[in-house]
C-alpha positions in Angstrom: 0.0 0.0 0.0 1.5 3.4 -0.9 2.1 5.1 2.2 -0.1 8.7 1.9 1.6 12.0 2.8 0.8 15.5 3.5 1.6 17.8 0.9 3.1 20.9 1.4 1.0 23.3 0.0 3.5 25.6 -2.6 6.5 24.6 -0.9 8.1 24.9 -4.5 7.3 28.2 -5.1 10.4 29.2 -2.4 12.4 26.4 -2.5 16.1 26.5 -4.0 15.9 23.3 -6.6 18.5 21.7 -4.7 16.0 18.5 -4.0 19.0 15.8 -3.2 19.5 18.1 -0.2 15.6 18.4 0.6 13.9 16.4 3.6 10.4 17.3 2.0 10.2 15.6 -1.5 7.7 13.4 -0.3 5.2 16.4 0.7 6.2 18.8 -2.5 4.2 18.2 -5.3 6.3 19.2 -7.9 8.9 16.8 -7.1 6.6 14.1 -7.2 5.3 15.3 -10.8 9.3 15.8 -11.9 10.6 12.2 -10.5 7.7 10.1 -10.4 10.4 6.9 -9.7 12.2 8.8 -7.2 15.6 10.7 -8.1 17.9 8.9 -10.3 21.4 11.9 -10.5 23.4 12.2 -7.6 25.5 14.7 -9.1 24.6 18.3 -7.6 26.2 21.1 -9.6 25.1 24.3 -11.3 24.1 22.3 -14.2 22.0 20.2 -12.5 20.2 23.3 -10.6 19.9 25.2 -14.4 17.8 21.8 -15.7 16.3 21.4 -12.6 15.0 25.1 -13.5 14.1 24.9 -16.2 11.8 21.6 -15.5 10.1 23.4 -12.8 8.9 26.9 -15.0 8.1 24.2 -17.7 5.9 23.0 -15.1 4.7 26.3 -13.9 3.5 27.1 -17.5 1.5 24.4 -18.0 -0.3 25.2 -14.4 -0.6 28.9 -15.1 -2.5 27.7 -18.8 -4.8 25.6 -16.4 -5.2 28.2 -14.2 -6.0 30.7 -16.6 -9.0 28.3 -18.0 -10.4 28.0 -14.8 -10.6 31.9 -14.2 -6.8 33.2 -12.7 -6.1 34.0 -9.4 -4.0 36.7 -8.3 -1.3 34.3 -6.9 -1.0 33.0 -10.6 -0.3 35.7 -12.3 3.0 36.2 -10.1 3.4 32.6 -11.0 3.4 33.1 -15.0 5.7 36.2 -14.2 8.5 33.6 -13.0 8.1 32.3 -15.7 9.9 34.8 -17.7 12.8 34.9 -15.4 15.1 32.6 -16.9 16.0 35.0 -20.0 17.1 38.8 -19.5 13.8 40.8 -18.3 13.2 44.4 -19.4 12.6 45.4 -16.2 15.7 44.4 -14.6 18.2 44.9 -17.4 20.5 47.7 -16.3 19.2 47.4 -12.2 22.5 48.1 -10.3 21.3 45.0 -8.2 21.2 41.7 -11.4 24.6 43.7 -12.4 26.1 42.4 -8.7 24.7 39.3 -9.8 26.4 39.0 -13.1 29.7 40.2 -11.9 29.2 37.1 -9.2 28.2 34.7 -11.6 31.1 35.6 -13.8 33.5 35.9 -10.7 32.8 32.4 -9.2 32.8 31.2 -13.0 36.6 32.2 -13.4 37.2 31.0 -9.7 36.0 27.4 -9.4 37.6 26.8 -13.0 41.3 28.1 -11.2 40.5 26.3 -8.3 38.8 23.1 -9.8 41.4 20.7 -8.2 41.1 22.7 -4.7 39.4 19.4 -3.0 41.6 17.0 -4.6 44.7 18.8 -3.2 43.2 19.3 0.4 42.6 15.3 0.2 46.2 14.4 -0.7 47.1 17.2 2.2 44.9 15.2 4.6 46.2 12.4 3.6 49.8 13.5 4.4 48.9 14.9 7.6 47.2 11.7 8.9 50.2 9.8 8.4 52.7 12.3 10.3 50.2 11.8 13.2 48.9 15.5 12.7 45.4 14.6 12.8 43.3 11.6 13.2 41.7 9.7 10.5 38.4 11.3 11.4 39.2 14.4 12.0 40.5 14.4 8.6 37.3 13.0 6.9 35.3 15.8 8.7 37.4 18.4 7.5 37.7 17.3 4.0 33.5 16.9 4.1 33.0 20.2 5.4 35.1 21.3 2.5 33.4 19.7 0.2 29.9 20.7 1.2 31.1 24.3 1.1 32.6 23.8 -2.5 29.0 22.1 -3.6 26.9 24.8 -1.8 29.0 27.8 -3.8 28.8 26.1 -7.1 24.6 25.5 -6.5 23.5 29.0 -5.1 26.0 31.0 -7.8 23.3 29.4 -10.4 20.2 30.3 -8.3 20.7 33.9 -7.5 21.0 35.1 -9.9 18.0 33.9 -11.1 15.9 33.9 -8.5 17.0 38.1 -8.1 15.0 38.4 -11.6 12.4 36.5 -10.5 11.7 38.7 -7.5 12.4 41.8 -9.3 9.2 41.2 -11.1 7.3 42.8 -8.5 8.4 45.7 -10.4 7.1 44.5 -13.7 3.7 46.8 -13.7 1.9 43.9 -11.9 -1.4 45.2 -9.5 0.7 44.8 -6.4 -1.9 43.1 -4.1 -0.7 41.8 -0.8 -0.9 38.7 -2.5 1.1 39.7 -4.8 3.6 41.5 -3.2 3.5 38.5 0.0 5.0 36.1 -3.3 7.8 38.2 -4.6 8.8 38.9 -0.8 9.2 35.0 -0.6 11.0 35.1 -3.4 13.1 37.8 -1.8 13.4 35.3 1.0 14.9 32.9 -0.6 17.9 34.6 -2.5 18.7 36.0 1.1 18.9 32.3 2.2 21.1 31.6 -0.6 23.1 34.5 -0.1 23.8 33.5 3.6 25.0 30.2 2.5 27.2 31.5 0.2 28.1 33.8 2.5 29.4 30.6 5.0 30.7 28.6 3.1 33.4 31.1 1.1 34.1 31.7 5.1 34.7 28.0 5.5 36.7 28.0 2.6 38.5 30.9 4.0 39.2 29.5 7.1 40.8 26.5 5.7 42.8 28.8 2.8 44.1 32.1 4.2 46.4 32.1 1.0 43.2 32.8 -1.0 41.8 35.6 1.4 42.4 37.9 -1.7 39.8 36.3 -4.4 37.2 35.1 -1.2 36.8 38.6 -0.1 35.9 40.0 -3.4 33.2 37.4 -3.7 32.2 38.6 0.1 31.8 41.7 -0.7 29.6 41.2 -3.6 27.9 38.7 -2.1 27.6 41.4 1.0 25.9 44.4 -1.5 23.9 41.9 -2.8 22.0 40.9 0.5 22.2 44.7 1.3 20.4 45.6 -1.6 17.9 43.0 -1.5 17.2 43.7 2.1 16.3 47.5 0.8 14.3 46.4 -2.0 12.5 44.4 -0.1 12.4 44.9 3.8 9.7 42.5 4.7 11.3 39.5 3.2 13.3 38.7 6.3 9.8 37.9 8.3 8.6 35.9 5.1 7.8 32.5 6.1 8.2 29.9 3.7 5.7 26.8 3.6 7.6 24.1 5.4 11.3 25.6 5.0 10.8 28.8 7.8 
């Protein structure tokens, strides 16, 4: 017998795509829709997260078409704005704010590429260090995970951003800006603040562990630090936002 869950109602609509990492695919519906068998990539990188998008708006146009037939709601039409967000909106071209964006995107681009055997290094340093006695085999294991989860949570959120900065931006799009309305895009808000604070640890964890590097980490701080600034003014409620089942 299939064991029968709670959904979540819109969980998805807030979420960052990132569902290897999520406790609540059984209650989202859109995951269920997506991976009817369950997930079948383990792999998590940016172009997982940039398919992963692109399946979930592909999703979110064919419910905002059944929406529309069945008289739209408010909600949906902030729905079927999203759904623009994946190419260059006129709203947003030339908004100081998706320029940070870009420069990160490009910046973390040209960084991981430099740095792309940064984790295999830090193993064969472990590695050395365990057998001088430095540090225990565990403590070497946690270290190298914590690394690696850092590494995998800059790669994922440099994607979503982005992204996700258009897509909230789109309050700004000439929309009738009902509390609805304007309760959605703050979620949206929401969630690039989460992703920036993320970021935000885990270039400090990387910093931490690499004070060589201080140089390139702090420029991406910094962005990643007007970023959140400028979010937080565009959009001063998003903080108190809470999202279904994530807040």
């Amino acid at each position: 017998m299939k064991e029968e869950v709670e959904l979540i109602p819109n969980i998805y609509n807030y979420c960052d795509s990132w569902c290897e990492r999520c406790p609540f695919t059984k209650r989202c519906q859109n995951f269920a829709k997506q991976h009817p068998e369950g997930l079948k990539q383990s792999s998590m990188d940016a172009e997982t997260l940039v398919s992963r998008l692109m399946e979930t708006l592909e999703l979110t146009k064919n419910y905002v078409e059944k929406a529309r037939q069945q008289r739209v709601l408010p909600e949906h039409r902030a729905i079927e704005e999203e759904t623009k967000a994946v190419a260059p909106a006129k709203e947003s071209a030339g908004n100081p704010l998706t320029a940070l964006c870009d420069d990160y995107l490009r910046q973390t681009a040209a960084w991981l590429k430099q740095e792309k055997n940064l984790l295999e290094q830090a193993g064969h340093q472990q590695a050395f260090e365990t057998n001088l006695g430095l540090r225990t085999e565990q403590e070497a294991i946690d270290l190298l995970n914590k690394l690696k989860d850092a590494w995998e949570i800059i790669k994922w959120y440099r994607t979503l951003i982005p992204v996700k900065v258009v897509s909230a931006l789109q309050v700004n799009s000439g929309l009738n800006r009902t509390p609805t309305l304007q309760a959605y895009f703050n979620g949206k808000a929401k969630l690039v603040l989460v992703s920036v604070d993320q970021s935000l640890l885990a270039w400090h964890t990387l910093l931490e562990n690499y004070p060589e590097k201080t140089d390139d980490v702090l420029d991406m701080l910094v962005l990643l630090g007007r970023i959140r600034q400028q979010m937080e003014e565009a959009f001063p409620e998003a903080r108190n936002f809470q999202r279904p089942g994530l807040d």
